[in-house]
N, C-alpha and C positions, 0 to 999 in steps of 0.2 A: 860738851860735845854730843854728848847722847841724848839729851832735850831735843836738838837741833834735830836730827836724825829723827824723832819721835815723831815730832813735828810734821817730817815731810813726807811720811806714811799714812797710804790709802786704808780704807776698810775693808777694801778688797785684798791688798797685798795682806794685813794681819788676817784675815780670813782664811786665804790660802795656807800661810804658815801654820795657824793655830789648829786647822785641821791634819796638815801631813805630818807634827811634828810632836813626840808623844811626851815631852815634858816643855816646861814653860824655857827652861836652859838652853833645851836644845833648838829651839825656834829663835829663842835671840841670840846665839849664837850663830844664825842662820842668817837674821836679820842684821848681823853685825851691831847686835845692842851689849851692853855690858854684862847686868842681870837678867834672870827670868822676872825678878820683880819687875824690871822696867818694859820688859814685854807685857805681863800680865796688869799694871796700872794702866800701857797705850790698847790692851783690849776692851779694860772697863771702860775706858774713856768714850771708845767707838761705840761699844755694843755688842763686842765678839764672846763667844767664848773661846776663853784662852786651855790650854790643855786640864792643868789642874782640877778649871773649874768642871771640866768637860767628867774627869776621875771621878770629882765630886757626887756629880748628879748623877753617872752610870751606879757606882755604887747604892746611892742614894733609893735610885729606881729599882735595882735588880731583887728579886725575891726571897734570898736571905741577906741579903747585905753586905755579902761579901762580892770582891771583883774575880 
């Protein structure tokens, strides 16, 4: 059932979410998905960043490395 659903999602709507929503959970849960994993596989899939990744690279960026 959540393939289906995955499926009929714009790039725009996971854009939207992946920006308002400050973990992967809380955005599929948003999107009425199961998992964060199944939000953050339909980000990679688009092109988005999904929150995580988003954690990721601020960390990554910032100038001691802590968030």
């Amino acid at each position: 059932m959540g393939q289906v659903l995955v499926n009929k999602l714009t790039s725009a709507q996971l854009e939207r979410v992946a920006r308002m929503y400050n973990t992967d959970d809380a955005a599929a849960y948003a999107m009425g998905l199961s998992t964060g994993g199944v939000f953050a596989r339909a980000c990679r899939r688009e092109g988005v960043e999904c929150p995580s990744q988003r954690k990721r690279r601020r960390k990554r960026e910032s100038k001691y490395g802590v968030d």
